[in-house]
Every structure is written in structure tokens, then in C-alpha cells.
C-alpha positions as CSV (number, residue, x, y, z in Angstrom):
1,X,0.0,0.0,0.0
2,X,1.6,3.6,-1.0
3,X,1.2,5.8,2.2
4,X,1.3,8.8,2.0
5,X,3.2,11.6,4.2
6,X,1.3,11.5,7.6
7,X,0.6,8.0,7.5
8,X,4.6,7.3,7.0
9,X,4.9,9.9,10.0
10,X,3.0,8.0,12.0
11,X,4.6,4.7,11.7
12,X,8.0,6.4,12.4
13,X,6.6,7.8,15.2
14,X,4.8,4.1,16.2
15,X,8.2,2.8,15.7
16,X,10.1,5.2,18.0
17,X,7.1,4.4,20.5
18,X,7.6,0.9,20.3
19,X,12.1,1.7,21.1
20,X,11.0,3.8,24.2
21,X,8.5,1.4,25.3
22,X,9.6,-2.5,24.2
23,X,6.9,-3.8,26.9
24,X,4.5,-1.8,24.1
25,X,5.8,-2.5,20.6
26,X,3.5,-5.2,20.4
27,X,1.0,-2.9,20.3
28,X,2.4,-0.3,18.6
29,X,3.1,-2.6,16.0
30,X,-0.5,-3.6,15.9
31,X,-1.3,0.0,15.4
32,X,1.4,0.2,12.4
33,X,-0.1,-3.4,10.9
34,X,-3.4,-0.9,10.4
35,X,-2.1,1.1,8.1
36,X,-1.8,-1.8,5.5
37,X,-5.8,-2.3,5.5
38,X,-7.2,-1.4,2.2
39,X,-10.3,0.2,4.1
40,X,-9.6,3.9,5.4
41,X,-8.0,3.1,9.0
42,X,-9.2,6.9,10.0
43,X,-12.6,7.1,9.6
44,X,-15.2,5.8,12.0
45,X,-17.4,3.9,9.4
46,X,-14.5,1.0,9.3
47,X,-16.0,-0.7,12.0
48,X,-13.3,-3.8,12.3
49,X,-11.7,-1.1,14.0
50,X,-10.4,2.4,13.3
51,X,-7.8,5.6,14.6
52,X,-9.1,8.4,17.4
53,X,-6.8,10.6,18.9
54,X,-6.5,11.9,22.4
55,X,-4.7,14.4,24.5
56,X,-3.0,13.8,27.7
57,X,-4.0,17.7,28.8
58,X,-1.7,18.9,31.7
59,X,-1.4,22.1,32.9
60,X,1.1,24.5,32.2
61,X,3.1,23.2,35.5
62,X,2.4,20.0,34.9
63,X,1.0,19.1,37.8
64,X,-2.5,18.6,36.9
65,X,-4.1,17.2,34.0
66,X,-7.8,18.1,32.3
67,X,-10.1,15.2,32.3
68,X,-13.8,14.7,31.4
69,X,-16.6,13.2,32.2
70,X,-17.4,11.4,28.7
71,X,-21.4,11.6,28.8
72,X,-21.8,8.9,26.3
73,X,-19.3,6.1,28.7
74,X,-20.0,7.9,31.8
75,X,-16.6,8.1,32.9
76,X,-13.9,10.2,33.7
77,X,-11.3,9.8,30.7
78,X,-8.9,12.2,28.7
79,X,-10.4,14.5,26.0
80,X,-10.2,12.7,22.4
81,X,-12.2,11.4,19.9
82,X,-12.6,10.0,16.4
83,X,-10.2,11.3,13.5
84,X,-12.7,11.6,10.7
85,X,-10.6,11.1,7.7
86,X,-7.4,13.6,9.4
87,X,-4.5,11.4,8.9
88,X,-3.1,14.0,11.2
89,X,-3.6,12.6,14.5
90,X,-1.7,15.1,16.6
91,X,-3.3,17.6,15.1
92,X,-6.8,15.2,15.8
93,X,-6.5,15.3,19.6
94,X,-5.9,19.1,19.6
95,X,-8.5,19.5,17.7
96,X,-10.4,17.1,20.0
97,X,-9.3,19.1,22.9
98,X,-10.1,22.5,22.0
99,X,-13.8,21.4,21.4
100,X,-14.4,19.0,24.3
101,X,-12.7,21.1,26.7
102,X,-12.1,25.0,25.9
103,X,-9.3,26.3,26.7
104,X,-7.5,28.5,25.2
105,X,-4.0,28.2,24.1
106,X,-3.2,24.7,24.0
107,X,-0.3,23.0,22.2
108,X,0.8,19.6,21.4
109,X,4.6,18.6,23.0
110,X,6.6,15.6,21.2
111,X,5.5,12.8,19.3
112,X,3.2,10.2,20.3
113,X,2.8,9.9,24.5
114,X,0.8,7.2,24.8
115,X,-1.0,4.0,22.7
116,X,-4.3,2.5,24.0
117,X,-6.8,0.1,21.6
118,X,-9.9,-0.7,23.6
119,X,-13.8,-1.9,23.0
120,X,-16.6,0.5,22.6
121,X,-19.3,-1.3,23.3
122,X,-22.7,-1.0,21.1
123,X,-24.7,1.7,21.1
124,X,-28.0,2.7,19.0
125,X,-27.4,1.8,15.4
126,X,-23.6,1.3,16.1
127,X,-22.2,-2.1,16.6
128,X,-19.4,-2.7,19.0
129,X,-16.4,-2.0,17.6
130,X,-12.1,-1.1,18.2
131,X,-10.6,2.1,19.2
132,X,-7.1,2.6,18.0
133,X,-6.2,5.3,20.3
134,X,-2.9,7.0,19.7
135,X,-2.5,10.0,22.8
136,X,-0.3,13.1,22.5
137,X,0.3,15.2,25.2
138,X,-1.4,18.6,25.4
139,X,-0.3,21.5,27.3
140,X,-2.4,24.2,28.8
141,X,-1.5,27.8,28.7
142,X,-1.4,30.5,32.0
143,X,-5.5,30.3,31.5
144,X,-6.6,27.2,32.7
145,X,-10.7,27.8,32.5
146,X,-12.5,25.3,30.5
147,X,-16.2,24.9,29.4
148,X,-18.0,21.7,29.1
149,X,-19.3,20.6,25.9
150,X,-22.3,19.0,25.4
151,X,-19.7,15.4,25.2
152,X,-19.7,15.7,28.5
153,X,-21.4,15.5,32.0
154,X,-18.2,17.7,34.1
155,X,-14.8,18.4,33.6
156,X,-12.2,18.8,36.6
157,X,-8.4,19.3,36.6
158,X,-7.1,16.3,39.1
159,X,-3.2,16.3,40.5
160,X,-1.7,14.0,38.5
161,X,-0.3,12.1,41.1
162,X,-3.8,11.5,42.7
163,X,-4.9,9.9,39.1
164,X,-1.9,7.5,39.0
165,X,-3.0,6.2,42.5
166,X,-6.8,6.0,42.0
167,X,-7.9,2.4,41.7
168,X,-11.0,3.7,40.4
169,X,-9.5,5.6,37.9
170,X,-9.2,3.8,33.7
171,X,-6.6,1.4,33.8
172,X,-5.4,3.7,30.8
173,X,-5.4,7.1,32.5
174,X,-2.8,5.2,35.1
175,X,-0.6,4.1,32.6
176,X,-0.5,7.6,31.4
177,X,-0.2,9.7,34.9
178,X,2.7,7.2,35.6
179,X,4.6,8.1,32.5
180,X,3.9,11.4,33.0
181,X,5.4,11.2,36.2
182,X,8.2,9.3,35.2
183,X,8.8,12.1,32.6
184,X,8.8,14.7,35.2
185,X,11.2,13.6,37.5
186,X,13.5,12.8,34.4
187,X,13.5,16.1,33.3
């Protein structure tokens, strides 16, 4: 399959994922593997499975990180959603974050933060079907106020640290405050 310039971007950037993370290449090769499928991997109407994007949204310090309350899962997750055809998926979970969340000033840092492919269960007139989910981090600006969208029921900036120890808290939004922790005190 000829890809073209995003798509190869992405599986340079799923390859360096897979060298920082070797207890992940599995699945960032999985992700990579996707690309080859004749049907459009980033739109939502290939229902074997398909890309979204999502932001790891911290504040400018760090510290914190936006999350919502997804109305249609009802549960507290990162902002994101599908790519719709944008082959572009850093520039997806900005996008993403600006609507879902409002704030102003936002800005992706680095290359890909975070891989996560899980179920979305059926709903109405859409069967059950895979999330690719490839996560970038997202950084706030000095104004931190936010506006909920009509995706969701709240949102709420949580300490970072407090999400990496909640056992309620996704399994996925773990993994990522405990990299992003692991970032900070490497830097």
C-alpha cells in the first residue's frame, strides 16, 4: 500500500514508540499493521476497528491534567475522539481538545505519549467496535478555564499524582499519569 506523508509519519513515530516502550511494541506494532488495510484506518465507518486521537491535557506546570466526564461512557477519561478522515492525528486530539474542553491556548509537546486500543461497546445503530487510540500530550497555557461541551457530564483538573494512584480511575489514564510522572522527575 503507498502511504502517504502523515501516514509514514505515523509509523516512524509508532516505531520510535515501540524503542521507548519494548513492553508496548507489540501494540504499537498492531497499530502500524493498520495502516496496510485497504479500508480507510481513520474514519469511523470502518467498523473492524479504526484511529481516534486523544490528549493527555496537563497544565502549564504539569501538575495537573484536564479530564472529562465522557457523557456517552459515563466516565472520567482524557479529551479525544474520532479522526474523521485527518491522517493528522496530533493535530486530531488538539482538535479534540479545543472542542471537548475550551481552553484556550493549547499545544501539542513531542511525538506520540501514549498508545491504548480498547472496545466500545454497542450503542443505538452502532455495533461494538475497536478504538485505536494514539495519545499526545497537550499543554495548557497560563488560562486554565474550561467549558463543558455537550460530550460531557463535568470536567475537573485532578493532580496528576492523585490519578496515577486512584484504583477507580481507567486502567489507561494510570498508565498515562505514571509516564507522566516518570517524565517529570526525568526532566
Amino acid at each position: 500500500m503507498h502511504l502517504d506523508t502523515p501516514s509514514r509519519e505515523l509509523v516512524a513515530d509508532l516505531a520510535e514508540y515501540a524503542l521507548r516502550w519494548p513492553e508496548e511494541a507489540g501494540v504499537a506494532h498492531a497499530f502500524a499493521a493498520l495502516l496496510d488495510d485497504a479500508v480507510d484506518p481513520f474514519r469511523r465507518e470502518r467498523l473492524a476497528g479504526h484511529f481516534t486521537a486523544s490528549a493527555w491535557l496537563v497544565s502549564a506546570d504539569g501538575q495537573r491534567t484536564l479530564l472529562t466526564h465522557h457523557r456517552k461512557l459515563d466516565r472520567w477519561l482524557q479529551p479525544g475522539g474520532h479522526a474523521d478522515g485527518d491522517r493528522d492525528l496530533a493535530a486530531a486530539a488538539l482538535r479534540e481538545a479545543c472542542e471537548e474542553t475550551g481552553v484556550a491556548g493549547l499545544g501539542v509537546e513531542g511525538g506520540i505519549f501514549d498508545l491504548d486500543r480498547h472496545w466500545i461497546p454497542e450503542r443505538a445503530d452502532v455495533p461494538g467496535h475497536w478504538h485505536h487510540d494514539v495519545r499526545y500530550v497537550v499543554r495548557a497555557g497560563i488560562d486554565e478555564r474550561f467549558v463543558v461541551s455537550d460530550e460531557s457530564h463535568a470536567l475537573a483538573w485532578r493532580p496528576v499524582d492523585v490519578v496515577a494512584s486512584d484504583p477507580d480511575a481507567d486502567p489507561s489514564l494510570r498508565r498515562m499519569a505514571r509516564k507522566w510522572l516518570a517524565r517529570m522527575a526525568g526532566a
